[in-house]
DRENTORMI-279646 format. One record per residue (C-alpha): residue in one letter; x, y, z. Coordinates in Angstrom, 1 decimal, always signed. Each point is the difference from the previous one (the first is absolute). Example, Ala and Ser with C-alpha at 12.3 -4.5 7.8 and 13.67 -1.06 7.14 Angstrom:
2
<pt rovo="A" c1="+12.3" c2="-4.5" c3="+7.8"/>
<pt rovo="S" c1="+1.4" c2="+3.4" c3="-0.7"/>
//
This chain:
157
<pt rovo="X" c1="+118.4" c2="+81.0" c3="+112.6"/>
<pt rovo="X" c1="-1.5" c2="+3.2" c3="+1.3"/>
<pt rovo="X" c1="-3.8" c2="+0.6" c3="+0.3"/>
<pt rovo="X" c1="-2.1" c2="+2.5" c3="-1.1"/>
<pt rovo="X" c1="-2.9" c2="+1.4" c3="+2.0"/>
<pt rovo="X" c1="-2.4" c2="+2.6" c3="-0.8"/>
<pt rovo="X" c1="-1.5" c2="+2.2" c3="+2.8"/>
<pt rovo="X" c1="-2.7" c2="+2.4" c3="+0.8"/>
<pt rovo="X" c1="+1.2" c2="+3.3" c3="+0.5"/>
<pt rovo="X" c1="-1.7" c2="-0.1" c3="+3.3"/>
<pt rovo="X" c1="+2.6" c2="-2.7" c3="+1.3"/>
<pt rovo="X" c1="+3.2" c2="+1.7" c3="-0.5"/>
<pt rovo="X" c1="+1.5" c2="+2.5" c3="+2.0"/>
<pt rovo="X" c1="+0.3" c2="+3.2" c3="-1.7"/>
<pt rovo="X" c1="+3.3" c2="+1.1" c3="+1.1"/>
<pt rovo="X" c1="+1.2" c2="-3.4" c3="-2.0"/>
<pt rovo="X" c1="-1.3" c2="+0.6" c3="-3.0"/>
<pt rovo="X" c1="+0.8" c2="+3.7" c3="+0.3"/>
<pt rovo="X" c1="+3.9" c2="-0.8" c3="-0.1"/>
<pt rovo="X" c1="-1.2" c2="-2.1" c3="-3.6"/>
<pt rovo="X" c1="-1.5" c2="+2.6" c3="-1.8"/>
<pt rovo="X" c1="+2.2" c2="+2.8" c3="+1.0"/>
<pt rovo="X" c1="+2.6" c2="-2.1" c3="-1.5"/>
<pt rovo="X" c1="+2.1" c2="+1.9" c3="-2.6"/>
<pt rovo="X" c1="+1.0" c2="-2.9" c3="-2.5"/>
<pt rovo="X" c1="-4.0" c2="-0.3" c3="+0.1"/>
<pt rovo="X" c1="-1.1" c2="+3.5" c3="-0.1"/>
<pt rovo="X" c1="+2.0" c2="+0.6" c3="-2.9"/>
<pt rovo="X" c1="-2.3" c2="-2.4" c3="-2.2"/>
<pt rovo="X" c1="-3.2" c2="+1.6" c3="+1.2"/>
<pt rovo="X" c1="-1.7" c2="+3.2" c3="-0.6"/>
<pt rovo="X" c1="+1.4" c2="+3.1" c3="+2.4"/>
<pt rovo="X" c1="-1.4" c2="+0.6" c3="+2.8"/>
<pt rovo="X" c1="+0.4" c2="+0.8" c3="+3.4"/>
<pt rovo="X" c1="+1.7" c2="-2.0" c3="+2.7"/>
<pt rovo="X" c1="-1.8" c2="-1.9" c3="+2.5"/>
<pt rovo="X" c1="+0.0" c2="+1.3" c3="+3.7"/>
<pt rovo="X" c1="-2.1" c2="-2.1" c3="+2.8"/>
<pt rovo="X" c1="-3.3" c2="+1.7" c3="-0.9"/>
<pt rovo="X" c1="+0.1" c2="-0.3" c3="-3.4"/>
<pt rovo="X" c1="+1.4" c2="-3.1" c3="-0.2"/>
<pt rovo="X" c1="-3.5" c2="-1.1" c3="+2.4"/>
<pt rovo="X" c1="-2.3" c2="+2.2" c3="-2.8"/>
<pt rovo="X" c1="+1.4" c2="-1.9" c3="-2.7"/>
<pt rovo="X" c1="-0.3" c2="-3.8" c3="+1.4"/>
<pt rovo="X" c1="-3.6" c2="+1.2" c3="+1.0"/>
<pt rovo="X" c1="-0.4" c2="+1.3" c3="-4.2"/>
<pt rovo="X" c1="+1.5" c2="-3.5" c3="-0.8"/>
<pt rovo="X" c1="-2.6" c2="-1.8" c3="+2.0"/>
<pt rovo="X" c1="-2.8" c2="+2.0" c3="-1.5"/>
<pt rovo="X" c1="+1.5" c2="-0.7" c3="-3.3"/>
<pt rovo="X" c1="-0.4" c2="-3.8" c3="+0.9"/>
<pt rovo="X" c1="-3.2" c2="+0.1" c3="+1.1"/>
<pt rovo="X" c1="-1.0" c2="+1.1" c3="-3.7"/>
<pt rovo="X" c1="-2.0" c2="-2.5" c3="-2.3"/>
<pt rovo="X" c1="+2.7" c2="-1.4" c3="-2.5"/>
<pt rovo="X" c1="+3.2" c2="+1.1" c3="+2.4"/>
<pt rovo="X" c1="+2.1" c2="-1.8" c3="+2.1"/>
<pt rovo="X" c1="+2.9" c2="+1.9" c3="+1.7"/>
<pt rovo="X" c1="+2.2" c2="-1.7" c3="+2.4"/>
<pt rovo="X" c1="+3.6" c2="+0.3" c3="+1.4"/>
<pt rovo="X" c1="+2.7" c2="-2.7" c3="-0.5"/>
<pt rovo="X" c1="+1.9" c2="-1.7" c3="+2.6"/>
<pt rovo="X" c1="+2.8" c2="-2.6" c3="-1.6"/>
<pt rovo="X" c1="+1.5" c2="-2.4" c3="+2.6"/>
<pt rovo="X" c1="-1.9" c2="+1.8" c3="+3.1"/>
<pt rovo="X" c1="+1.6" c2="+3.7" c3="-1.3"/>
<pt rovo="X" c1="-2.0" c2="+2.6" c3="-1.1"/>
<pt rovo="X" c1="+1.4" c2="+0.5" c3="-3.7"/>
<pt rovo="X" c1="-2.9" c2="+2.5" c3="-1.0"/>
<pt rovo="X" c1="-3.3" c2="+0.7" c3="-1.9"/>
<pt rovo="X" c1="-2.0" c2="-1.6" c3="-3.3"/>
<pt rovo="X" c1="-3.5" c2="-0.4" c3="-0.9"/>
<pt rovo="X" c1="-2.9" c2="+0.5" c3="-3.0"/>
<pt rovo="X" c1="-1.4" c2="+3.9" c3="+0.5"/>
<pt rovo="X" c1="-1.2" c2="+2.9" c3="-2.2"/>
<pt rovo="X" c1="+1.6" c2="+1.8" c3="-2.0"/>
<pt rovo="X" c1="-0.9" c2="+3.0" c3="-2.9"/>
<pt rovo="X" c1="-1.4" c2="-2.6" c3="-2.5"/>
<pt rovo="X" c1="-1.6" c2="-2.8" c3="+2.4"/>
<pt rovo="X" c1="+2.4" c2="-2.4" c3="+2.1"/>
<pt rovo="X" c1="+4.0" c2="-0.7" c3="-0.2"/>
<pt rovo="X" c1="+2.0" c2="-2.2" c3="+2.3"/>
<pt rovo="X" c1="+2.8" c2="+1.3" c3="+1.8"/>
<pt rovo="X" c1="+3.0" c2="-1.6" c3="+1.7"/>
<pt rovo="X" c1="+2.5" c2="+2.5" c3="+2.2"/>
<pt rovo="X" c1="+2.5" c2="-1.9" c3="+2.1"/>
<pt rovo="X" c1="+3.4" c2="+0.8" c3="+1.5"/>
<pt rovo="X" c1="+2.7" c2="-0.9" c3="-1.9"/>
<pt rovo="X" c1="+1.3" c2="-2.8" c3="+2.2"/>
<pt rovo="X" c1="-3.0" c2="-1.6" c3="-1.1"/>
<pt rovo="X" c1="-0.2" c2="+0.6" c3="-3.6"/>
<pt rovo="X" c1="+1.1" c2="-3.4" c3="-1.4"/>
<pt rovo="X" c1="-3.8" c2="-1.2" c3="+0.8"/>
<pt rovo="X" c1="-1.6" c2="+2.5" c3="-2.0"/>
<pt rovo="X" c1="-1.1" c2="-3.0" c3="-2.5"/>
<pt rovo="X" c1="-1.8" c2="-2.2" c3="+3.0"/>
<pt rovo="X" c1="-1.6" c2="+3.5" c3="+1.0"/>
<pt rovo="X" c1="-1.3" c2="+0.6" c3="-3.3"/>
<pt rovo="X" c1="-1.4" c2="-4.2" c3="-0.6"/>
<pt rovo="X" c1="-1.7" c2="+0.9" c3="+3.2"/>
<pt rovo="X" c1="-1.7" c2="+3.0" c3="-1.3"/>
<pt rovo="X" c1="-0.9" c2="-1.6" c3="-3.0"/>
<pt rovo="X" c1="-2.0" c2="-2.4" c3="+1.9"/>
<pt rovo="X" c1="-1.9" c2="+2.9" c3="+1.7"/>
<pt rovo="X" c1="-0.9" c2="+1.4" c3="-3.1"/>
<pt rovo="X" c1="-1.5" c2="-3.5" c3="-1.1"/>
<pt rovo="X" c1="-2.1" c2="-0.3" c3="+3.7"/>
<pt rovo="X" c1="-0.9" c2="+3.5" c3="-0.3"/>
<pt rovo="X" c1="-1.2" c2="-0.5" c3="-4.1"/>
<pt rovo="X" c1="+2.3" c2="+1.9" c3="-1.6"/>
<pt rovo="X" c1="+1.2" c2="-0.8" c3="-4.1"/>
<pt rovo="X" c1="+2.7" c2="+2.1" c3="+0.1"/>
<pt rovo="X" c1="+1.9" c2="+2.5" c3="+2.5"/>
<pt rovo="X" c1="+2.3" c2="+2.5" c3="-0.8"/>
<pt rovo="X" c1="+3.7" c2="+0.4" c3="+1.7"/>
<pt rovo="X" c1="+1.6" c2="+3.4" c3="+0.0"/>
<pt rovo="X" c1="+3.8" c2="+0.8" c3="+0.2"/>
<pt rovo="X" c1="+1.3" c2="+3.4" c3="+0.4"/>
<pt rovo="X" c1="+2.5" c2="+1.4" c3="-2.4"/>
<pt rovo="X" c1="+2.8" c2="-1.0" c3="+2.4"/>
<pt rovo="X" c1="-0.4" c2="-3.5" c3="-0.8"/>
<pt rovo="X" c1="+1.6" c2="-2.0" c3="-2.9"/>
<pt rovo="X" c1="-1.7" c2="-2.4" c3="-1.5"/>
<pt rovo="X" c1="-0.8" c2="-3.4" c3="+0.8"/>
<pt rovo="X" c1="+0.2" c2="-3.1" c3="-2.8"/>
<pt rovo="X" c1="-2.0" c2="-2.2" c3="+2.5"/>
<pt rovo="X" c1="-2.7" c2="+2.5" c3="+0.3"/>
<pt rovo="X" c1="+0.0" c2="+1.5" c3="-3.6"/>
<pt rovo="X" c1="-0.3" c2="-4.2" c3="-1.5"/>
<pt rovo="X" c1="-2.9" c2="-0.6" c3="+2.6"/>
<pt rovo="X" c1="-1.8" c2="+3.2" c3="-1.2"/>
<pt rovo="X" c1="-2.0" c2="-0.1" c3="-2.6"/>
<pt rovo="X" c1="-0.1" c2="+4.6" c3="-1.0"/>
<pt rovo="X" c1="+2.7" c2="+2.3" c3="+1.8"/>
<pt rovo="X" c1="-0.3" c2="+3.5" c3="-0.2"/>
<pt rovo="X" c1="+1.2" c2="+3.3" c3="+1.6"/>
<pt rovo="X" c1="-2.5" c2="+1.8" c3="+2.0"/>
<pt rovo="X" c1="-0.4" c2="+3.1" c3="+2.4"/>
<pt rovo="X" c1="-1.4" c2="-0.4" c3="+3.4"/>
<pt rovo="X" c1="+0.5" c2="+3.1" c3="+2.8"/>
<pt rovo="X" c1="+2.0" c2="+2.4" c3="-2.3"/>
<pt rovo="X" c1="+2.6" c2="-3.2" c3="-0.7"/>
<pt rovo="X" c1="+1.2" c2="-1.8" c3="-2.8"/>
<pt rovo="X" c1="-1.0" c2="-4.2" c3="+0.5"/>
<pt rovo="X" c1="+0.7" c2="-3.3" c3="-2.0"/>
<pt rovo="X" c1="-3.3" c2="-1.7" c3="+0.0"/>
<pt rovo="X" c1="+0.1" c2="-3.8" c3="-0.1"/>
<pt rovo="X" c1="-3.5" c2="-1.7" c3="-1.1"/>
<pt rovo="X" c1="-0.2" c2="-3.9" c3="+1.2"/>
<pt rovo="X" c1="-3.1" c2="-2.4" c3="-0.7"/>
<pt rovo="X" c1="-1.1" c2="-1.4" c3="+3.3"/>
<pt rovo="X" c1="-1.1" c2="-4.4" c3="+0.1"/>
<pt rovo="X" c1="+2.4" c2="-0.8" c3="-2.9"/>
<pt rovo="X" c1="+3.2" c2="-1.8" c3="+1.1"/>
<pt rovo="X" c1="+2.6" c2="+2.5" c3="-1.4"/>
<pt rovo="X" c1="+1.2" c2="+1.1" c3="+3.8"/>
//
């Protein structure tokens, strides 16, 4: 059985997680933008960490079985807070244990509900649509999103 871990930023070399989220098969589910080179890579770990260090966020990367597989975490978004879950594709089987573990941040850090936003360029999901209780589309940075509402301390997860 492989184990999940979640990091600080601070502990992972950035040239690792570079390779992740430079990924194609993941870029292609997030919203456009540039792709990381050394310096930016280091900028954006160091936003991540301030992003963490935020009253009601938690930000962390994901190593499965000792391998970096990439990035989650509880942080702001237009309306309040949304979690977020971007891993490489070799890992995306373990989206669901990701996403029971984010849950459980939500309850520590108070939350009732949190929101999950899919780009356009996902389907959608059964599992998620039959755990949430509204889904709507929504537009965040110019792009089209399926928003996924779930209540946080129930056992529907």
């Amino acid at each position: 059985m492989s184990s999940i871990e979640y990091l600080k930023f601070e502990q992972v070399n950035p040239e690792v997680l570079m390779r992740i989220v430079n990924e194609e098969s993941l870029r292609a589910h997030l919203v456009e933008h540039p792709y990381f080179d050394s310096k930016s890579i280091r900028e954006w770990i160091m936003d991540k960490a301030e992003t963490d260090a935020k009253d009601g966020c938690r930000v962390r990367v994901i190593s499965i079985s000792g391998e970096i597989a990439g990035w989650c975490g509880i942080q702001p978004d237009d309306n309040g807070f949304e979690i977020a879950i971007v891993i490489s594709k070799k890992f995306w089987g373990f989206g669901i244990p990701i996403f029971k573990t984010l849950k459980c941040w939500a309850s520590e850090l108070g939350y009732n509900e949190v929101r999950f936003h899919l780009l356009d360029t996902r389907r959608g999901y059964k599992a998620l649509a039959k755990m949430a209780t509204k889904i709507c589309h929504t537009q965040l940075l110019g792009r089209n999103f399926t928003t996924y509402y779930f209540p946080i301390g129930q056992q529907n997860a």
